[in-house]
PDB file with one MODEL, atoms N, CA, C and O in Angstrom:
MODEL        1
ATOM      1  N   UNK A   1     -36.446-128.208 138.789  1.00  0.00           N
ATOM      2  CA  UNK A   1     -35.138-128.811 138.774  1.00  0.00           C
ATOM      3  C   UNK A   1     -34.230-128.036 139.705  1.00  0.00           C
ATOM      4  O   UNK A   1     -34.259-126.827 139.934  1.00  0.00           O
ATOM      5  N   UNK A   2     -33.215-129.185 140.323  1.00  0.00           N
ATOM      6  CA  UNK A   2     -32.364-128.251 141.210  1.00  0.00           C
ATOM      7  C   UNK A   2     -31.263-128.079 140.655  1.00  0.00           C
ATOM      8  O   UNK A   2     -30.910-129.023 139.947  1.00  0.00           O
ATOM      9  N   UNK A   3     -30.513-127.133 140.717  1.00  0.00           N
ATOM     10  CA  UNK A   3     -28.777-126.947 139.524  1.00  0.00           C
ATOM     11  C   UNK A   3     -27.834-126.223 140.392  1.00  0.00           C
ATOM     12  O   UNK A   3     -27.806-125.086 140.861  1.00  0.00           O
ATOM     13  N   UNK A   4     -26.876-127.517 140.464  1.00  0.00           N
ATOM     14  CA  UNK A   4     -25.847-127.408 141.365  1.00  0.00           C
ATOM     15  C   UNK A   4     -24.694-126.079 140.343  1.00  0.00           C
ATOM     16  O   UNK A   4     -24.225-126.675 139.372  1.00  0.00           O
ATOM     17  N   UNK A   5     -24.352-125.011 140.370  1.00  0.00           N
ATOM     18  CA  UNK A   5     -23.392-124.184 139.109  1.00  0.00           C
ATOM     19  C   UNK A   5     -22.010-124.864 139.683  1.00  0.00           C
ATOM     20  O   UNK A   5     -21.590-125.491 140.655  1.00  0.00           O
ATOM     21  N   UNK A   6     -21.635-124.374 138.562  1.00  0.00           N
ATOM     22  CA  UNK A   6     -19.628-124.462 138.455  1.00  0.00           C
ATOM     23  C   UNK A   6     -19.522-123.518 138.029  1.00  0.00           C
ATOM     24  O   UNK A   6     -20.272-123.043 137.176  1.00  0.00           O
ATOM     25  N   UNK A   7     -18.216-122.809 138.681  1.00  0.00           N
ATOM     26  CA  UNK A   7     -17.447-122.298 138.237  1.00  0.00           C
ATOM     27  C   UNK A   7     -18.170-120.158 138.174  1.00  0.00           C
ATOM     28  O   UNK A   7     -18.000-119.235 137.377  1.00  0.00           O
ATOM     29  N   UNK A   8     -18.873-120.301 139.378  1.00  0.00           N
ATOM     30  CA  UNK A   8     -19.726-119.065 139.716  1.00  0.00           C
ATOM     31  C   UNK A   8     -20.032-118.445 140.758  1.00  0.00           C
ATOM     32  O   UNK A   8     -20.198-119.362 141.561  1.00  0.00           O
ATOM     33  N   UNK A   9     -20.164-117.782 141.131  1.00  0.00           N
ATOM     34  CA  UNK A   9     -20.417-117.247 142.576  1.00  0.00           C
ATOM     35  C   UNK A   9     -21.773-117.686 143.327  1.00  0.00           C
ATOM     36  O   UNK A   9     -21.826-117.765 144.555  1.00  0.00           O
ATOM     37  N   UNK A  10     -22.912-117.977 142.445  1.00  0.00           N
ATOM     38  CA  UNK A  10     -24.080-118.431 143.098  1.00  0.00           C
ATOM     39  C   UNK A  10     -23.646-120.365 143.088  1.00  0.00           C
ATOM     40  O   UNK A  10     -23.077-121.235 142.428  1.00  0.00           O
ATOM     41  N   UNK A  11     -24.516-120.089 144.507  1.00  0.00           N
ATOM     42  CA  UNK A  11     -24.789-121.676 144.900  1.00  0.00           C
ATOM     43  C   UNK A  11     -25.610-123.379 144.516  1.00  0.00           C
ATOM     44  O   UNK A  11     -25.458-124.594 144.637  1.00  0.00           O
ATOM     45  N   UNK A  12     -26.744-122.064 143.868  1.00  0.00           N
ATOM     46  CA  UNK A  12     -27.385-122.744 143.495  1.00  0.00           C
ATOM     47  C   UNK A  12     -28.900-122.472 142.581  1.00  0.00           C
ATOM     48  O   UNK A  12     -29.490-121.430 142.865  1.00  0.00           O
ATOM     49  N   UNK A  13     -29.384-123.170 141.751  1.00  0.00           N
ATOM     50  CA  UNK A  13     -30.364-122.812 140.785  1.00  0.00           C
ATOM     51  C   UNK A  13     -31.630-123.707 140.754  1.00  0.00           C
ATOM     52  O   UNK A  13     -31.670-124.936 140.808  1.00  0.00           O
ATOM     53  N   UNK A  14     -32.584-122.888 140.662  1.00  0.00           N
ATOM     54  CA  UNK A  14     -34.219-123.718 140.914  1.00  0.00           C
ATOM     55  C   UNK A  14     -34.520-122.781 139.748  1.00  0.00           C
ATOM     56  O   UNK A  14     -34.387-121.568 139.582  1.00  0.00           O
ATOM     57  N   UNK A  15     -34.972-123.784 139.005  1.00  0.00           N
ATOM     58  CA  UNK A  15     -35.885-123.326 137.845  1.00  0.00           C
ATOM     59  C   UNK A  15     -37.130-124.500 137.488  1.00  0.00           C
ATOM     60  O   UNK A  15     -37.182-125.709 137.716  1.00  0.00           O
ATOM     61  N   UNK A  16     -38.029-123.612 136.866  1.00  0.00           N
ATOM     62  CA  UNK A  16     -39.185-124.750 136.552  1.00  0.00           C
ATOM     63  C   UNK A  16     -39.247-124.835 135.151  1.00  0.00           C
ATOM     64  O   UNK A  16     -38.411-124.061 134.683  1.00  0.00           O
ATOM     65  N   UNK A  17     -39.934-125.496 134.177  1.00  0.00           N
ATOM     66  CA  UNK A  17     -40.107-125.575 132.892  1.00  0.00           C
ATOM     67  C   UNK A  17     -41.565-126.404 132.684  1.00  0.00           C
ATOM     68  O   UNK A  17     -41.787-127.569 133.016  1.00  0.00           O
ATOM     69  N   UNK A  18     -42.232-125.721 132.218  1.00  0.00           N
ATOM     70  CA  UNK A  18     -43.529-126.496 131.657  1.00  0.00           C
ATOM     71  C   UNK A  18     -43.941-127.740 130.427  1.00  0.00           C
ATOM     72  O   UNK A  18     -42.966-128.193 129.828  1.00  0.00           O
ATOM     73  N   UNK A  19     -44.725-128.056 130.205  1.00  0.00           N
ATOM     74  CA  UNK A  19     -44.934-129.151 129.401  1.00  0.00           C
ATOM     75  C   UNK A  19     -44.531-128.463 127.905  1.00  0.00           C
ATOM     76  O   UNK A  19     -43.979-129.023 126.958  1.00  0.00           O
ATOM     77  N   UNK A  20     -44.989-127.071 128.010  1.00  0.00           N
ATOM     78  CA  UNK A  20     -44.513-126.375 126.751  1.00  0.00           C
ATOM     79  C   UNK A  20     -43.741-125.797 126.594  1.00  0.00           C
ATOM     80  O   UNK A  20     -43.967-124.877 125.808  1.00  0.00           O
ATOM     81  N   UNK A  21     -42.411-125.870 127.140  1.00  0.00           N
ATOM     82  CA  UNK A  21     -41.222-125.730 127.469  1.00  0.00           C
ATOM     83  C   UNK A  21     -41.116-123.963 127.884  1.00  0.00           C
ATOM     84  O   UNK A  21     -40.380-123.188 127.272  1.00  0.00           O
ATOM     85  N   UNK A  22     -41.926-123.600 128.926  1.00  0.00           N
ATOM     86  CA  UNK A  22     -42.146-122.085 129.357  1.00  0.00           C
ATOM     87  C   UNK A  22     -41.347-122.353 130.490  1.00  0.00           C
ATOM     88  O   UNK A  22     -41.679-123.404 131.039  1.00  0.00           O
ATOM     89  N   UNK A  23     -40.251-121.662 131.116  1.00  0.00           N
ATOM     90  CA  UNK A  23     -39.705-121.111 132.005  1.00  0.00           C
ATOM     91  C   UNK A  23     -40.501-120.349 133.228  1.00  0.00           C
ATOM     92  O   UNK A  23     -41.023-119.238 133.132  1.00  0.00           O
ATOM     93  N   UNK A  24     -40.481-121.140 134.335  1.00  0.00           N
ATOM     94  CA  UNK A  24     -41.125-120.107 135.461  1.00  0.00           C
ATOM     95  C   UNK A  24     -40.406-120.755 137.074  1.00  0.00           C
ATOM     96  O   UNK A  24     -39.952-121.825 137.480  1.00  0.00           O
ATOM     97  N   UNK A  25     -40.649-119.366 137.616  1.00  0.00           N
ATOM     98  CA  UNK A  25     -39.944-119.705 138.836  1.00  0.00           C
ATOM     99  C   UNK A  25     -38.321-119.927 138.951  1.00  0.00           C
ATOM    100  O   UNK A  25     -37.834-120.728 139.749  1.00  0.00           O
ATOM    101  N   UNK A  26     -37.736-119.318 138.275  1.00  0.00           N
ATOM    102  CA  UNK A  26     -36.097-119.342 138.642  1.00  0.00           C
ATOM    103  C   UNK A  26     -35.619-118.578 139.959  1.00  0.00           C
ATOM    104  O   UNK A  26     -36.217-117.579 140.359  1.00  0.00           O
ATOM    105  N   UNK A  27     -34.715-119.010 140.485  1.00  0.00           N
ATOM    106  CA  UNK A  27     -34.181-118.375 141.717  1.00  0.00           C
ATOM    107  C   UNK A  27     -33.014-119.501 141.880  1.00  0.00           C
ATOM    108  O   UNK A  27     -32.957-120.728 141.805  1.00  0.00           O
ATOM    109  N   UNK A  28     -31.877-118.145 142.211  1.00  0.00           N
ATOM    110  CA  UNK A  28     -30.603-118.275 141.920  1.00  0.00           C
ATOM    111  C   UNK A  28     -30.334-118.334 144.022  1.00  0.00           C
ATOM    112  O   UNK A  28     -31.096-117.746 144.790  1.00  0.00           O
ATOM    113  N   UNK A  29     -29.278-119.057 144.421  1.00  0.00           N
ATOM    114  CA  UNK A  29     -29.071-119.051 145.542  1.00  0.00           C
ATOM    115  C   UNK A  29     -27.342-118.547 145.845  1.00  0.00           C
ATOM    116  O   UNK A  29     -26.472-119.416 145.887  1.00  0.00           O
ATOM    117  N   UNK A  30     -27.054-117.306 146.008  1.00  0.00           N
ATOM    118  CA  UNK A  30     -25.687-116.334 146.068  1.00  0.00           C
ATOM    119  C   UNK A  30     -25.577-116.225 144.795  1.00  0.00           C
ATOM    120  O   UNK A  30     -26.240-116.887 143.997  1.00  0.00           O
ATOM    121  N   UNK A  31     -24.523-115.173 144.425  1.00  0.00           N
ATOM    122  CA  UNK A  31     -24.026-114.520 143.359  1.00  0.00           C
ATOM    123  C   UNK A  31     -24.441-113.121 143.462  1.00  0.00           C
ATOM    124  O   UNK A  31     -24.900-112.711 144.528  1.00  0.00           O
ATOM    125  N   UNK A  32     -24.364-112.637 142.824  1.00  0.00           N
ATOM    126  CA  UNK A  32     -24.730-111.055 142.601  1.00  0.00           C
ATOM    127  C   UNK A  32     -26.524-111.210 143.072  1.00  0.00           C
ATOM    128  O   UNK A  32     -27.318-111.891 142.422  1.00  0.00           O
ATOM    129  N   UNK A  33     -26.902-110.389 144.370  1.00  0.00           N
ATOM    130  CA  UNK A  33     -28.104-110.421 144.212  1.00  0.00           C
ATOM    131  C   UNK A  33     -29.356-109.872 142.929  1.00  0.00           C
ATOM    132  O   UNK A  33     -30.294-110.483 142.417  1.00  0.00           O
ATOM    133  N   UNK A  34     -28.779-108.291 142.716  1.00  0.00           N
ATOM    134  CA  UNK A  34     -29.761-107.717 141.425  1.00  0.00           C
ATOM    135  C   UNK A  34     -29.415-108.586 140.333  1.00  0.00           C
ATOM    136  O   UNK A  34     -30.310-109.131 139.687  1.00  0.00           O
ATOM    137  N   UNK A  35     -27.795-108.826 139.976  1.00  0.00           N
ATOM    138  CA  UNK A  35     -28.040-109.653 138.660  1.00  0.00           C
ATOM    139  C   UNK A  35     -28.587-110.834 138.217  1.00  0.00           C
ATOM    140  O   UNK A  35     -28.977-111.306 137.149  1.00  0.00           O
ATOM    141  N   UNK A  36     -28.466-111.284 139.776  1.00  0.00           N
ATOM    142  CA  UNK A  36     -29.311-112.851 139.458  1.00  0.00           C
ATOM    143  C   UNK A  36     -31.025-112.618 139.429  1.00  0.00           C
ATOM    144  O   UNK A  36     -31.714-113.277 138.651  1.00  0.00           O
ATOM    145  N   UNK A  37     -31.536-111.765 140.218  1.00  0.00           N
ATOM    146  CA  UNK A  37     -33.044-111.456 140.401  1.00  0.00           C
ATOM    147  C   UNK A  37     -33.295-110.952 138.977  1.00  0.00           C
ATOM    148  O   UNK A  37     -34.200-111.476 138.327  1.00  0.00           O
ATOM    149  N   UNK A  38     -32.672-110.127 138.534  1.00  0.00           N
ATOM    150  CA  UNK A  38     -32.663-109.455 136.941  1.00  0.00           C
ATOM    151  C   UNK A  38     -33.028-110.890 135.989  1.00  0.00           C
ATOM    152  O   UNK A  38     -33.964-111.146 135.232  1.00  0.00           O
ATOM    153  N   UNK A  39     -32.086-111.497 136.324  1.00  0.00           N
ATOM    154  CA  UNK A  39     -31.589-112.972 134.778  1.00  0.00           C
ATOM    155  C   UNK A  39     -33.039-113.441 135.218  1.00  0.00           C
ATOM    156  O   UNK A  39     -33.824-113.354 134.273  1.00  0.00           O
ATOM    157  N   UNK A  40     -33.638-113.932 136.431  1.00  0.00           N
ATOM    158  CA  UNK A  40     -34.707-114.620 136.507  1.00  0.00           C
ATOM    159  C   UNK A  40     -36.275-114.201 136.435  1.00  0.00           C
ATOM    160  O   UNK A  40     -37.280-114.913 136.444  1.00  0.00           O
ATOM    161  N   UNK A  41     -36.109-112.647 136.353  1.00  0.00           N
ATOM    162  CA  UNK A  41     -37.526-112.206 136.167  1.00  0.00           C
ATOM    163  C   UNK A  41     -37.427-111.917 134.858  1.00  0.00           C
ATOM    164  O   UNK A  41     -38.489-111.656 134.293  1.00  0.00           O
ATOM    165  N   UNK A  42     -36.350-111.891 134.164  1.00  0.00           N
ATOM    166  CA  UNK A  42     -36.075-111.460 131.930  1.00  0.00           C
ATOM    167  C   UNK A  42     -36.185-112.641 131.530  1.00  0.00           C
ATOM    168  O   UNK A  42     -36.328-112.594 130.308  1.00  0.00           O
ATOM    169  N   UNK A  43     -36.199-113.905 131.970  1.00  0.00           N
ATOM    170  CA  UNK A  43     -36.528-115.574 131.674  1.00  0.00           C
ATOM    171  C   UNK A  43     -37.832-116.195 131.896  1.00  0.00           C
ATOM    172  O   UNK A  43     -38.084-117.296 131.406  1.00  0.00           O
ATOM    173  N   UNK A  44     -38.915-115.368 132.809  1.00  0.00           N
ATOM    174  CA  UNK A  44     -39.574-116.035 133.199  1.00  0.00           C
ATOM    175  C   UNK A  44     -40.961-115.868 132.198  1.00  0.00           C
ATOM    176  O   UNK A  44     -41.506-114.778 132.024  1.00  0.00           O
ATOM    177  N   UNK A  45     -41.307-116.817 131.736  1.00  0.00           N
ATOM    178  CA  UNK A  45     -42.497-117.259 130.743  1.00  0.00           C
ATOM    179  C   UNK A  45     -41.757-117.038 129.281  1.00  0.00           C
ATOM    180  O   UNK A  45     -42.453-116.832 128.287  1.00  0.00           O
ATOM    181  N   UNK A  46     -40.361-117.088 129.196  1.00  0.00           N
ATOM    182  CA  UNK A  46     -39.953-117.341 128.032  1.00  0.00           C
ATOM    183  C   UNK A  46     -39.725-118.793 127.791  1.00  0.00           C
ATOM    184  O   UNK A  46     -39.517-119.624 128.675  1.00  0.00           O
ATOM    185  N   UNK A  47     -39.793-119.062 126.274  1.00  0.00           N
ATOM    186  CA  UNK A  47     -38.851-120.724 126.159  1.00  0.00           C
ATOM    187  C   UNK A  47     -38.149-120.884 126.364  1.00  0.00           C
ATOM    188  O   UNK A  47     -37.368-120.005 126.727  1.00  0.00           O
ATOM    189  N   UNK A  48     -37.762-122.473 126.286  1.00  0.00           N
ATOM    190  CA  UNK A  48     -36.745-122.627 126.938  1.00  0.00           C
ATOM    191  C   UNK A  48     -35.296-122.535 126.078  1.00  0.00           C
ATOM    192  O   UNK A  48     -34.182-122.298 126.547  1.00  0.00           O
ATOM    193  N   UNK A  49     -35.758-122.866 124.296  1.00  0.00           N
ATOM    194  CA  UNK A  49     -34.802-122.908 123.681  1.00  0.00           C
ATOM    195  C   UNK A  49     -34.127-121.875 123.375  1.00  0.00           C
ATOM    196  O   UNK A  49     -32.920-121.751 123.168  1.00  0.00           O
ATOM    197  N   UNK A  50     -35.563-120.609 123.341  1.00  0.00           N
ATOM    198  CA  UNK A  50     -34.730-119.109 123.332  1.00  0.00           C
ATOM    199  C   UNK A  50     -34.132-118.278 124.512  1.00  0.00           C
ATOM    200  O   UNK A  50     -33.674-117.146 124.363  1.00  0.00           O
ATOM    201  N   UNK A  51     -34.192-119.107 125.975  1.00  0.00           N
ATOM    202  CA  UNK A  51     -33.417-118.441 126.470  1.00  0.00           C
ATOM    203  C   UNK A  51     -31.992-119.392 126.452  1.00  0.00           C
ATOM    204  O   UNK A  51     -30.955-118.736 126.549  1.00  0.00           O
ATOM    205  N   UNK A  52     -31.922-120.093 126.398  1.00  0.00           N
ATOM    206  CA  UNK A  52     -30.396-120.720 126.135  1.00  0.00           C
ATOM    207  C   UNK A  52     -29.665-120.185 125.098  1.00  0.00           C
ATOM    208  O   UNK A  52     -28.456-119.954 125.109  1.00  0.00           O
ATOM    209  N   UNK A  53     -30.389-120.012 124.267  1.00  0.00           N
ATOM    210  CA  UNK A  53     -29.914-119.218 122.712  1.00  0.00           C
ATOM    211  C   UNK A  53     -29.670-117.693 123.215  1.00  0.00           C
ATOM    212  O   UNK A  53     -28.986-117.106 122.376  1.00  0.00           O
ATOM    213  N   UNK A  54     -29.924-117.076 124.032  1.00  0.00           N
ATOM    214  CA  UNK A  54     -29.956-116.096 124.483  1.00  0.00           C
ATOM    215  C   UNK A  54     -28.451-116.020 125.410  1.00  0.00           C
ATOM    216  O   UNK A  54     -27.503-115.319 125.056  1.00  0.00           O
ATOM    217  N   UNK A  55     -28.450-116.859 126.615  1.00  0.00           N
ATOM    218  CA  UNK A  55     -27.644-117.134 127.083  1.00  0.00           C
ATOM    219  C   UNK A  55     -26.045-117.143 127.106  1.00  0.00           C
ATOM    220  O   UNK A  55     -25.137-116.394 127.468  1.00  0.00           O
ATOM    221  N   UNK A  56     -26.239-118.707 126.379  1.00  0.00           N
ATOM    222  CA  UNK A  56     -25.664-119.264 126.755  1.00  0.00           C
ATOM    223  C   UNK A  56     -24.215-118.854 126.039  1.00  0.00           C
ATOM    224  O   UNK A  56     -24.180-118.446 124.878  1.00  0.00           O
ATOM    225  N   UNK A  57     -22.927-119.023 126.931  1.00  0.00           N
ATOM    226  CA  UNK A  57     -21.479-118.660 126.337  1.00  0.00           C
ATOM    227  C   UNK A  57     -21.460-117.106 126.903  1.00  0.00           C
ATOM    228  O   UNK A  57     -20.461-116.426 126.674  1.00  0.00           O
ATOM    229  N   UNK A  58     -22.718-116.473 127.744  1.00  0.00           N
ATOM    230  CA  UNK A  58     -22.016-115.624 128.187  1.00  0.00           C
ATOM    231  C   UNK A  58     -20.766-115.594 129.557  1.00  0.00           C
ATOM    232  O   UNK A  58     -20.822-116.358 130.521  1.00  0.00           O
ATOM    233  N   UNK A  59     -20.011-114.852 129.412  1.00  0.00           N
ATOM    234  CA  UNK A  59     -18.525-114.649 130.302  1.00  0.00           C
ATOM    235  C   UNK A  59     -19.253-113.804 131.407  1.00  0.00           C
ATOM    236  O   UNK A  59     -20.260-113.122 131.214  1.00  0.00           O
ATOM    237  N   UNK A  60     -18.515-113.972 132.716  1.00  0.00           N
ATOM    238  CA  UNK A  60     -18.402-113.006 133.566  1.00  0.00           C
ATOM    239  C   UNK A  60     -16.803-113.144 133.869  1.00  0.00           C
ATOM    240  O   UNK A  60     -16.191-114.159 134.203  1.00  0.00           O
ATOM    241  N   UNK A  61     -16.215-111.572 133.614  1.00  0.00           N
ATOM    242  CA  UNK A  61     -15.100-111.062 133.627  1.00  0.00           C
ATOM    243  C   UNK A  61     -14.319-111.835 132.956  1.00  0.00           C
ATOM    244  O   UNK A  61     -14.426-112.101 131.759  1.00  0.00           O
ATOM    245  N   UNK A  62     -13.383-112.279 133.816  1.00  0.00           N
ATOM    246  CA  UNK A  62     -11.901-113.670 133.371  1.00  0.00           C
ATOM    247  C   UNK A  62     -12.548-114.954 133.762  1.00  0.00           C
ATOM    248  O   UNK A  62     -11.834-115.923 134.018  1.00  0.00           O
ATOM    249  N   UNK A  63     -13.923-115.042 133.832  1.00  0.00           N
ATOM    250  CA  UNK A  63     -14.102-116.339 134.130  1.00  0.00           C
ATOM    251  C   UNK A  63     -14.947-117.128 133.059  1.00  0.00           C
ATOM    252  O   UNK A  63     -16.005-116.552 132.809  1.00  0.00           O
ATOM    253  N   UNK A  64     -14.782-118.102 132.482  1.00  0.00           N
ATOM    254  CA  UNK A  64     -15.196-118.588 131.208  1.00  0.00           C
ATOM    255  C   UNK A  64     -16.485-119.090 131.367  1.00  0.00           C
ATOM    256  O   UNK A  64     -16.860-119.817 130.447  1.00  0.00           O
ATOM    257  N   UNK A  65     -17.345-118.883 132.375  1.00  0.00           N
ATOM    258  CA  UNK A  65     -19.108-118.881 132.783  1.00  0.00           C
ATOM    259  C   UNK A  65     -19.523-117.518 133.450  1.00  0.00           C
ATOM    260  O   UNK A  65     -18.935-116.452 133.628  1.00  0.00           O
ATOM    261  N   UNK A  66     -20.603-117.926 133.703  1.00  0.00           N
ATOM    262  CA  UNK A  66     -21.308-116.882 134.311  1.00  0.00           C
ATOM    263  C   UNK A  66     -22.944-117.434 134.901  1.00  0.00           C
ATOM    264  O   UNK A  66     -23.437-118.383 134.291  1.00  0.00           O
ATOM    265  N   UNK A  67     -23.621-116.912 135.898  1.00  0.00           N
ATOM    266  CA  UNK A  67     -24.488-117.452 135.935  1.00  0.00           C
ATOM    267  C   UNK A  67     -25.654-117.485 135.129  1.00  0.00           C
ATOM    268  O   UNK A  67     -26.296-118.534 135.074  1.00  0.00           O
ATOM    269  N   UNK A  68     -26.106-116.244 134.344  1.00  0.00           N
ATOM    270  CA  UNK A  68     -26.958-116.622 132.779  1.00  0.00           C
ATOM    271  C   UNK A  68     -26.206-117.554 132.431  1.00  0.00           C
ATOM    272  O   UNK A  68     -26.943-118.370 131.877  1.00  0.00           O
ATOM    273  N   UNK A  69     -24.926-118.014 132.422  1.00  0.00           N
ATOM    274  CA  UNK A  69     -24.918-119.198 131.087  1.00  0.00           C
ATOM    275  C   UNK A  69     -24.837-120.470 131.826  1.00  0.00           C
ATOM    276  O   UNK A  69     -24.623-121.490 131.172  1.00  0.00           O
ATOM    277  N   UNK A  70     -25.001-120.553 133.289  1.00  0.00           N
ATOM    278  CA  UNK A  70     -24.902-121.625 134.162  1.00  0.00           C
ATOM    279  C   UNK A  70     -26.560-122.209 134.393  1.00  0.00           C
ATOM    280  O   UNK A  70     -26.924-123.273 134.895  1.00  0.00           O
ATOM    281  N   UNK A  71     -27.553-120.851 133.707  1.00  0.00           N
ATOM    282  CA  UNK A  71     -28.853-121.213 133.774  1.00  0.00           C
ATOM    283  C   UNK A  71     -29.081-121.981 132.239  1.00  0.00           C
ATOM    284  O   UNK A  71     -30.003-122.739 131.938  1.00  0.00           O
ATOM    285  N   UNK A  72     -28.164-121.621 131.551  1.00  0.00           N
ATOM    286  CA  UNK A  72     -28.448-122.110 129.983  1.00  0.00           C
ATOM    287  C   UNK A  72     -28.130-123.388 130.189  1.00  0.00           C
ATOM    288  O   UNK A  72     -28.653-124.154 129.380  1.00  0.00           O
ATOM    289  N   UNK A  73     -27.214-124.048 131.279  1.00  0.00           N
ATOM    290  CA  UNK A  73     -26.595-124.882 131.058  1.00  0.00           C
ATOM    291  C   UNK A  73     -27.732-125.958 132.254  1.00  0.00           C
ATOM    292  O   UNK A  73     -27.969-127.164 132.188  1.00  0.00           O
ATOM    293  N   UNK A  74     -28.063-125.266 132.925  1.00  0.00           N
ATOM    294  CA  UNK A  74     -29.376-126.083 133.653  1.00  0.00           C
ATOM    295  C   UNK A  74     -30.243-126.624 132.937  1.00  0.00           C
ATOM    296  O   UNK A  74     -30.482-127.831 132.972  1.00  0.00           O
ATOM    297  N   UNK A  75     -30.959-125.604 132.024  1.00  0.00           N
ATOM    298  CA  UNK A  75     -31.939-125.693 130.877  1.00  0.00           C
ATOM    299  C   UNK A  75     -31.294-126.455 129.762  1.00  0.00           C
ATOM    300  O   UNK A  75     -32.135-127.124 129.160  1.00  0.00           O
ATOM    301  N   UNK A  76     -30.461-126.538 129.434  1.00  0.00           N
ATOM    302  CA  UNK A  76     -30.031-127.696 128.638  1.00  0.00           C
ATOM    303  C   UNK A  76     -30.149-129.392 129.217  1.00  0.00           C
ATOM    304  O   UNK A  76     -30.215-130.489 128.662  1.00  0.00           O
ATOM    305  N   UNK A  77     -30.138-129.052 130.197  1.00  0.00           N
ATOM    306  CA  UNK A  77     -30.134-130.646 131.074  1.00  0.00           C
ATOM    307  C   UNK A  77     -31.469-131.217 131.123  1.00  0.00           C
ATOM    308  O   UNK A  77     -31.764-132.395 130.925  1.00  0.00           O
ATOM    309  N   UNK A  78     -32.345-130.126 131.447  1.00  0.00           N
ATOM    310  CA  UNK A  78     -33.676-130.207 131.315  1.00  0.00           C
ATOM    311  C   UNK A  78     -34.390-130.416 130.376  1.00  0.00           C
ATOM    312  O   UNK A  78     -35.499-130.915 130.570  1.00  0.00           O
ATOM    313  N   UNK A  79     -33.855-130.021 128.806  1.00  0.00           N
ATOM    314  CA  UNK A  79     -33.644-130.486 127.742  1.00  0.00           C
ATOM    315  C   UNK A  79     -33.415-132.022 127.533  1.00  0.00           C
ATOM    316  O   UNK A  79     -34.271-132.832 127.176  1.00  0.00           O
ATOM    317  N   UNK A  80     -32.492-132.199 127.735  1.00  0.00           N
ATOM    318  CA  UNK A  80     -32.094-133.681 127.712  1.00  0.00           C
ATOM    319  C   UNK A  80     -32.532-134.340 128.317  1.00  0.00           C
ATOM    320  O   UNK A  80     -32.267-135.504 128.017  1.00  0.00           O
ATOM    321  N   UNK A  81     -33.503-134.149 129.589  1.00  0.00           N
ATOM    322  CA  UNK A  81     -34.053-135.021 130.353  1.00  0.00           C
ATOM    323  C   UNK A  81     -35.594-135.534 129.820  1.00  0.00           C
ATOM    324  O   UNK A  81     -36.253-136.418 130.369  1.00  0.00           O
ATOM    325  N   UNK A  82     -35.993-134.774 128.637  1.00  0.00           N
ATOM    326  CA  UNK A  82     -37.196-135.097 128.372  1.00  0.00           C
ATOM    327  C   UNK A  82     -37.792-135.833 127.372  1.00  0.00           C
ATOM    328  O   UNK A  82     -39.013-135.988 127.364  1.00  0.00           O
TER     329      UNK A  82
ENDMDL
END
């Protein structure tokens, strides 16, 4: 899936999800380079429901997202799409 973020410094989000809802292959396009490489190698072959649960509602600084919770919010879509 491709995931356009709001409201974040990265551009853009590629994540995969399996038939058994396993997480692989995320890559974040701008934002913080280590933090985004960090969020996507601590996600990868986890579920999908526990990393949203993990996630999601986290803040960066004064801004009411962040990109972990812009990935929760990908994975929720992906959710709904199935």
């Amino acid at each position: 899936m491709e995931y356009t973020p709001h409201g974040v410094c990265s551009q853009h989000i590629h994540v995969e999800v399996d038939d058994n809802g396993t997480i692989h292959n995320v890559q974040f396009t701008g934002g913080c380079s280590g933090n985004t490489q960090g969020v996507a190698r601590l996600v990868e072959g986890m579920n999908i429901q526990e990393a949203i649960s993990r996630m999601e509602g986290i803040r960066c600084g004064f801004k009411t997202t962040s990109c972990p919770d812009q990935l929760a919010q990908a994975l929720k879509q992906i959710q709904a799409q199935r």
